[in-house]
N, CA, C and O of each residue as an XYZ file, in Angstrom:
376
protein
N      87.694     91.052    112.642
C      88.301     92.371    112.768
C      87.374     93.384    112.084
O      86.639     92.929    111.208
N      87.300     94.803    112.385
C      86.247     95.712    112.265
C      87.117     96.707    111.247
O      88.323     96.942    111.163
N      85.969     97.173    110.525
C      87.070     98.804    110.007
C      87.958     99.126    110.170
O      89.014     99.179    109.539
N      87.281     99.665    112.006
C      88.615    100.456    112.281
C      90.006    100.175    112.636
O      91.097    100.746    112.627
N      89.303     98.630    113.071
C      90.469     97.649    113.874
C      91.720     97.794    112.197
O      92.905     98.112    112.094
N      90.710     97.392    111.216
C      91.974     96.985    109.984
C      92.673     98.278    109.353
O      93.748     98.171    108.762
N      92.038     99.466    109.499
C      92.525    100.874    109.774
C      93.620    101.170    110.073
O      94.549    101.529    109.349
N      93.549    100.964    111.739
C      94.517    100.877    112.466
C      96.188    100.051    112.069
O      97.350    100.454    112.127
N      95.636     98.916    111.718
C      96.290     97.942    111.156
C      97.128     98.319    110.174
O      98.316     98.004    110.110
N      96.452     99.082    109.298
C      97.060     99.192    107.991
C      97.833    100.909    108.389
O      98.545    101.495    107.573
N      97.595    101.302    109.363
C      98.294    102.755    109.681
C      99.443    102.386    110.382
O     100.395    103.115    110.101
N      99.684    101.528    111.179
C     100.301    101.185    112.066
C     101.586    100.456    111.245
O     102.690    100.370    111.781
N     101.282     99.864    109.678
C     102.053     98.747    109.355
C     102.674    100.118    107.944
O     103.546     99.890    107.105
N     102.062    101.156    108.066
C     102.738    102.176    107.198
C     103.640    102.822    108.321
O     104.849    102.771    108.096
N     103.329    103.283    109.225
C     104.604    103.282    110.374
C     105.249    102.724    110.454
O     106.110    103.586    110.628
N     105.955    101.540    110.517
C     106.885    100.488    109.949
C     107.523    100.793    109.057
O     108.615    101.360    109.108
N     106.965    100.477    108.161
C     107.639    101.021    106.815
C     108.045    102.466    106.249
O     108.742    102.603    105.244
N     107.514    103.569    107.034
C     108.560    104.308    107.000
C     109.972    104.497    107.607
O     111.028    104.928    107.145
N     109.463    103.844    109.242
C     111.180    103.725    109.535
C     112.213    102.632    108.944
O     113.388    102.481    109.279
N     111.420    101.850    107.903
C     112.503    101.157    107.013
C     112.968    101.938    105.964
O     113.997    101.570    105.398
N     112.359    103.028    105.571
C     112.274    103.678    104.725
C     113.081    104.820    105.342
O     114.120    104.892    104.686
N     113.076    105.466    106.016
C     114.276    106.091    107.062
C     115.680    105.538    107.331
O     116.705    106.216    107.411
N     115.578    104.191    107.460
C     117.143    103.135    107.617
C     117.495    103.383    106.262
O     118.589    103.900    106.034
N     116.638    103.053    105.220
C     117.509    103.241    103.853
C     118.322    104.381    103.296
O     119.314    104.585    102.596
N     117.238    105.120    104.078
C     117.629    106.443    103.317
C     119.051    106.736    104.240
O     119.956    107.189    103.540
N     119.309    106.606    105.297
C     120.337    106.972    106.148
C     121.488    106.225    105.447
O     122.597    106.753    105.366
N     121.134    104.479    104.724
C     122.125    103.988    104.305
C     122.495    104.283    103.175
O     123.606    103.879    102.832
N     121.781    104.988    102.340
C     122.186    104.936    100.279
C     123.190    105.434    100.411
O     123.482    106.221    101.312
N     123.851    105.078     99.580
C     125.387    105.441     99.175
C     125.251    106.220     97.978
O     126.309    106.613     97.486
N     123.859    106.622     97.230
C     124.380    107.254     95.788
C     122.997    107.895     96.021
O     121.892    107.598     96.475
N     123.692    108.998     95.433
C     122.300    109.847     95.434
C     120.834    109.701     94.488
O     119.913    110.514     94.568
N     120.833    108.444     93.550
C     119.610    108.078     93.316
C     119.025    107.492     93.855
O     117.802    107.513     93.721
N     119.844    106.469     94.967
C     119.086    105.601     96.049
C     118.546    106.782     97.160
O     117.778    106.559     98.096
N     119.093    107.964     96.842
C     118.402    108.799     98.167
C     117.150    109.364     97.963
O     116.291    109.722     98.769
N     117.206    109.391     96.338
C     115.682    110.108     96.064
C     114.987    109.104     96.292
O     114.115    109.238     97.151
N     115.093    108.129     95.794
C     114.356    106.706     95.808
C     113.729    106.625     96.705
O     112.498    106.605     96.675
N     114.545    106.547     97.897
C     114.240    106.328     99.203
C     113.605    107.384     99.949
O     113.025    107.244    101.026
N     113.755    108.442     99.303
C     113.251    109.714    100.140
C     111.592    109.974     99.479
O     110.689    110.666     99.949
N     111.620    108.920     97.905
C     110.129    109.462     97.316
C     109.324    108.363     98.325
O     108.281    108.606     98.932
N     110.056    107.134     98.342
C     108.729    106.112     99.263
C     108.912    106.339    100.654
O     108.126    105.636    101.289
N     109.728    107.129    101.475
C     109.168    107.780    102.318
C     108.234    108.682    102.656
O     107.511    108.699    103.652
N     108.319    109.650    101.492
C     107.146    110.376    101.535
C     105.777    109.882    101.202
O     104.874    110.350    101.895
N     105.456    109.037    100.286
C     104.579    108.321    100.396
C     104.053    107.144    101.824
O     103.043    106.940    102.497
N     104.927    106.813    101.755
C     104.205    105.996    103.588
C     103.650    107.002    104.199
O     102.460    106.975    104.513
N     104.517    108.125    104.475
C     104.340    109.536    105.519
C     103.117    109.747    104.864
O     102.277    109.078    105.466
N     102.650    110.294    104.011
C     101.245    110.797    103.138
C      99.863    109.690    103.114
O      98.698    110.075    103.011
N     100.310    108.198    103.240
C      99.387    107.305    103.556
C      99.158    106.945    105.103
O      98.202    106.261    105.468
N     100.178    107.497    106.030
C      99.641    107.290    107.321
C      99.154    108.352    108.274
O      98.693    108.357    109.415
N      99.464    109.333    107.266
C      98.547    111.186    107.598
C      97.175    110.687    106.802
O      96.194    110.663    107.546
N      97.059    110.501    106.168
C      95.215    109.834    105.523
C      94.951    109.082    106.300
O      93.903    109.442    106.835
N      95.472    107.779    106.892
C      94.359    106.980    107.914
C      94.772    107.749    109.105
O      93.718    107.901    109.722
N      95.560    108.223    109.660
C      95.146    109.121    110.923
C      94.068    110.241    110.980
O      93.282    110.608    111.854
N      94.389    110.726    109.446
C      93.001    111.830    109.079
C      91.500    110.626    109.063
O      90.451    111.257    108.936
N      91.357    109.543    109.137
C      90.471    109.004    108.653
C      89.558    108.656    110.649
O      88.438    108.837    111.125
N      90.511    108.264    111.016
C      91.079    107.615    112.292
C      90.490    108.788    113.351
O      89.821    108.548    114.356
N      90.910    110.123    112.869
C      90.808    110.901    113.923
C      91.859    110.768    114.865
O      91.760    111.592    115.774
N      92.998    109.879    114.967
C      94.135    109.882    115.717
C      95.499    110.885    115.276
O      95.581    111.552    114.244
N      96.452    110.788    116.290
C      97.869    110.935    115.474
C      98.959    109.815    115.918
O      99.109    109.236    116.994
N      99.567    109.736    114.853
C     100.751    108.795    115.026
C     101.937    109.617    114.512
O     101.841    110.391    113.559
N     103.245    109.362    115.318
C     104.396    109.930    114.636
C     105.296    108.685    114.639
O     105.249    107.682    115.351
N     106.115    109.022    113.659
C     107.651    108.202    113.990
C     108.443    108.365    114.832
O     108.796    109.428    115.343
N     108.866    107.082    115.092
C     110.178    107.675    116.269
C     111.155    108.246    115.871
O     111.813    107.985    114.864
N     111.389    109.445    116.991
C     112.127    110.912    116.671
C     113.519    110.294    116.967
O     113.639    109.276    117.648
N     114.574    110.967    116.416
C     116.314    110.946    116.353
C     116.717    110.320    115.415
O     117.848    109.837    115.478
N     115.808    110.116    114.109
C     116.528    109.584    113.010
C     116.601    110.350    111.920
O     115.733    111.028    111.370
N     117.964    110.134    111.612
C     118.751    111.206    110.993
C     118.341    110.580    109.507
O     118.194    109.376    109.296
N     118.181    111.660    108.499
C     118.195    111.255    107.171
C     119.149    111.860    106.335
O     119.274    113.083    106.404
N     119.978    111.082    105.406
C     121.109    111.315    104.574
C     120.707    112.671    103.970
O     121.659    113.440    103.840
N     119.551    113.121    103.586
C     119.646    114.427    103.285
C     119.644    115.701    103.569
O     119.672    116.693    102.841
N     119.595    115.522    105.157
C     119.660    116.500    106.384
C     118.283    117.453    106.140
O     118.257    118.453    106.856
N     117.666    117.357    105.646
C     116.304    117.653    106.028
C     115.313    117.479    107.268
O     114.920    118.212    108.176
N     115.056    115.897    106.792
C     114.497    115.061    107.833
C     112.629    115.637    107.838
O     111.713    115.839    108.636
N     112.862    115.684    106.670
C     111.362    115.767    105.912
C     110.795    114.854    105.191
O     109.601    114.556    105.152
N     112.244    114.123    104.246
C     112.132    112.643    103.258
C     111.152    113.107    102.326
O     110.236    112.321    102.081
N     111.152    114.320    101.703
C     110.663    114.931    100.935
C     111.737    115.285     99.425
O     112.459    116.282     99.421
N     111.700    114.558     98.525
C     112.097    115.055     97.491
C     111.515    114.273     96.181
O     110.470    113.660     96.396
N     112.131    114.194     94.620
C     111.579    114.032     93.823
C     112.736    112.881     93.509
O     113.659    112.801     94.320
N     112.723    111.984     92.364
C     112.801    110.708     92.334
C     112.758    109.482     91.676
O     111.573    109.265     91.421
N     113.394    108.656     91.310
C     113.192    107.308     90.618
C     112.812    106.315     92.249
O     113.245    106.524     93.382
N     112.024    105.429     91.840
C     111.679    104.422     92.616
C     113.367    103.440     92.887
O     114.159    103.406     91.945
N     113.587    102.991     93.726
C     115.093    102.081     93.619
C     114.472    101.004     92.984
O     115.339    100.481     92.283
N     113.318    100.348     92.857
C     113.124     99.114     92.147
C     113.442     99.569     90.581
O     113.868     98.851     89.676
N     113.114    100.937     90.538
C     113.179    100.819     88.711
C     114.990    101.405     88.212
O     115.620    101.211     87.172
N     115.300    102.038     89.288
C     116.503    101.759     88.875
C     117.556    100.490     88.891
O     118.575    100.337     88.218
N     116.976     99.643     89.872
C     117.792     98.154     90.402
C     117.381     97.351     88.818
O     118.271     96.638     88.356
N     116.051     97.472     88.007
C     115.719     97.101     86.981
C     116.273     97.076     85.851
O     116.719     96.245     85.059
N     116.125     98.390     85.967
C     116.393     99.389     84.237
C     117.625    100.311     84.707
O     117.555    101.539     84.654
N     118.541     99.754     85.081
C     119.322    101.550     85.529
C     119.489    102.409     83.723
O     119.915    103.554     83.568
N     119.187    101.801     82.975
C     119.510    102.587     81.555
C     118.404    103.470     80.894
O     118.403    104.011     79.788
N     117.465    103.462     81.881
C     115.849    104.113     81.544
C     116.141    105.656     82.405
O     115.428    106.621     82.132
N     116.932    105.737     83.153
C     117.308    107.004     83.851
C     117.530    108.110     82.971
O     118.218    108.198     81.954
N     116.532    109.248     83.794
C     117.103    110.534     82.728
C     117.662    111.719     83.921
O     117.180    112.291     84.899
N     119.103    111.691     83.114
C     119.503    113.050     84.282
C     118.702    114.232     84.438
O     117.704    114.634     83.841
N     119.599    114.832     85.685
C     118.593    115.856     85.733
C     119.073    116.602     86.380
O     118.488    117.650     86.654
């Protein structure tokens, strides 16, 4: 496999994972699982705009999915859900 081939690969498999990252967010029931979910969405989204910037391509997600925060940007600020599923006592309100 070539560069670009594993490029591709690795852009393609961050597409994935944002629409898992989209299912979650549609499912959290508490609004720290939404930041959670809405910060590692934005990160996939931000790592698969860099290999498309890299790529010279575009890729989007598939459109009609609704996100719990009615945005549908998956843009906000955040605890990771692993570190709250961890530590929920390390949380600082806000």
């Amino acid at each position: 496999m070539d560069i670009w081939e594993r490029i591709r690969y690795a852009r393609d498999r961050a597409l994935a994972a944002e629409e898992t990252e989209r299912q979650r967010l549609a499912e959290a029931d508490t609004e720290i699982l939404q930041r959670a979910a809405s910060v590692r969405l934005a990160t996939r989204q931000s790592v698969r705009e860099a290999l498309d910037d890299i790529l010279d391509e575009s890729s989007e997600p598939a459109k009609g999915i609704a996100t719990a925060t009615g945005k549908g940007d998956g843009t906000s600020s955040g605890m990771d859900a692993e570190d709250v599923q961890q530590d929920p006592g390390s949380q600082v309100s806000g």
